[in-house]
N, C-alpha and C positions, 0 to 999 in steps of 0.2 A: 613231196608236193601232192596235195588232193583235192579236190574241191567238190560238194555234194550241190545237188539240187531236188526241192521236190515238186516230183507227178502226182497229181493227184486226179481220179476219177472218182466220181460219186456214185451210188451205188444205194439200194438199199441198205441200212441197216442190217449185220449177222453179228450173231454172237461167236461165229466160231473166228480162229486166228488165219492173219493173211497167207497164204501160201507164196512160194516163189515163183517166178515166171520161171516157165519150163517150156521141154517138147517145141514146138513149131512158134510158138513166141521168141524164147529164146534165141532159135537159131534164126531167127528175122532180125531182131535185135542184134546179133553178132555181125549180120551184113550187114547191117546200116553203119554199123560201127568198123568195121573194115572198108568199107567204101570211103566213110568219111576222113578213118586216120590217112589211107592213101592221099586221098585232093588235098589233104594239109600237111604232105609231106610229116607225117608220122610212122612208128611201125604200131599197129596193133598187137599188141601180147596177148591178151588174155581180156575173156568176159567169164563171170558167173554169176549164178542168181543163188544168193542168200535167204534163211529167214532168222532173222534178229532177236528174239522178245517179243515175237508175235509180227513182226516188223519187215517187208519186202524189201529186200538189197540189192540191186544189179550192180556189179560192178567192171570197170574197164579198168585195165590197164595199158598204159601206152608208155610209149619210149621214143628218144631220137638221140642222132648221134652227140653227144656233150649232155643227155638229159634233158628231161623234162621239167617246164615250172610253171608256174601257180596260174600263168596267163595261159598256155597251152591248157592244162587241165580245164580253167575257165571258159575256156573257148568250146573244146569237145564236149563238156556239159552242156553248155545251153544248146550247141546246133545239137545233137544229139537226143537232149528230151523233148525239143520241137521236131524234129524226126520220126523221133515213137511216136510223140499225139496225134502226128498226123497221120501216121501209115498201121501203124499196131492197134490194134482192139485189146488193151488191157483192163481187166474191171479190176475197181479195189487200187491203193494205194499203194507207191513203190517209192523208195529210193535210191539215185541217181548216182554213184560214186563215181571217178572219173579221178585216178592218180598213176604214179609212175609205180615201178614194179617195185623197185626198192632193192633190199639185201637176198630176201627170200622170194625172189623173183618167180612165178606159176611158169612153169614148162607145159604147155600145149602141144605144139607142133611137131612134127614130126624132127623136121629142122633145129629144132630147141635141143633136141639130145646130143647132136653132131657141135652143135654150135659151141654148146659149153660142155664139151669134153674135158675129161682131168680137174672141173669143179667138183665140191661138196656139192651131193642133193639127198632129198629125201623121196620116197615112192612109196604111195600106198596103194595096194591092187585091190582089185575087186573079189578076185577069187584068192585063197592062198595059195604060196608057190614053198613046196616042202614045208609047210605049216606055218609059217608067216605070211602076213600080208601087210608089214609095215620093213623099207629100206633103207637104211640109211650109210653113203660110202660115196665113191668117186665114180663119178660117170665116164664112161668109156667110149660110148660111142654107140654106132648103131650096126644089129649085124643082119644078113640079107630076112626079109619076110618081115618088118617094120617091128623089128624086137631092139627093145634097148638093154646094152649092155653095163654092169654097174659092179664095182668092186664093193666088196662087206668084208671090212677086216679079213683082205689077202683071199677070199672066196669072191670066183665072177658067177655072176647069178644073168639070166636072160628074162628079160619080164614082155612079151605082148602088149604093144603099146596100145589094143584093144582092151587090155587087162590095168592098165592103169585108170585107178582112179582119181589121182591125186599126184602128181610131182614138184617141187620146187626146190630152187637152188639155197643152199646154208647157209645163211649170213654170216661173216667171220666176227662180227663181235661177241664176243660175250665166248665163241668158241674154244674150247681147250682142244 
């Protein structure tokens, strides 16, 4: 389930391409959207800002228990881009994504590592750890100092969840 909407501010005319909402926009936009998923009895998963083909993307994901559907998503779309127009100062045009996390679910939280333990996921770090920076194996769990634990083919690797820059869980279709 997903449903878009768009924001739109006007702006001069530039020839260069949109950027994404970043830095103190973004994480304004994260509160709005975790406040909001609270008072509507949702969980917030996950936000991030995209750029498309030149094209601004924020997107949310949300979740509840039995899932989420097409009226929920519809619903957090509109209060949510009347939210940003009213409290955020974004110049330039964005779009609005607003779905469930799905198979490849975005691990954020700290909590997200404990939570789905003994899943498939994948992790890609910022810095490399023994010359990769791409993970893919069963998540283990978390061990003390906010490190997540994660099996690679029968090897445990510890990645700094400061060091993550990317997580999500494997979706079993299609997996061998």
């Amino acid at each position: 389930m997903s449903t878009s909407s768009k924001k739109k501010k006007f702006r001069k005319t530039e020839s260069r391409p949109r950027s994404a909402i970043t830095g103190r926009l973004l994480a304004e936009a994260q509160r709005l959207a975790e406040e909001l998923c609270e008072g509507e009895g949702l969980e917030y998963v996950h936000m991030e800002s995209v750029t498309e083909l030149g094209h601004c993307i924020l997107r949310l994901y949300i979740d509840k228990e039995g899932g989420v559907n097409l009226g929920d998503c519809t619903g957090v779309s509109r209060q949510l881009g009347d939210l940003m127009d009213v409290t955020l100062q974004i110049n330039g045009e964005y779009r609005l994504e607003v779905s469930s996390p799905g198979l490849d679910r975005p691990l954020s939280k700290l909590a997200d590592f404990e939570r789905f333990k003994g899943q498939k996921a994948t992790i890609t770090t910022l810095s490399p750890i023994e010359g990769r920076s791409r993970f893919k194996g069963i998540l283990l769990g978390l061990a003390p100092g906010e490190i997540v634990c994660m099996d690679v083919d029968g090897t445990t690797h510890e990645i700094a969840l400061e060091n993550i820059k990317r997580a999500r869980l494997v979706g079993n279709i299609g997996e061998s």
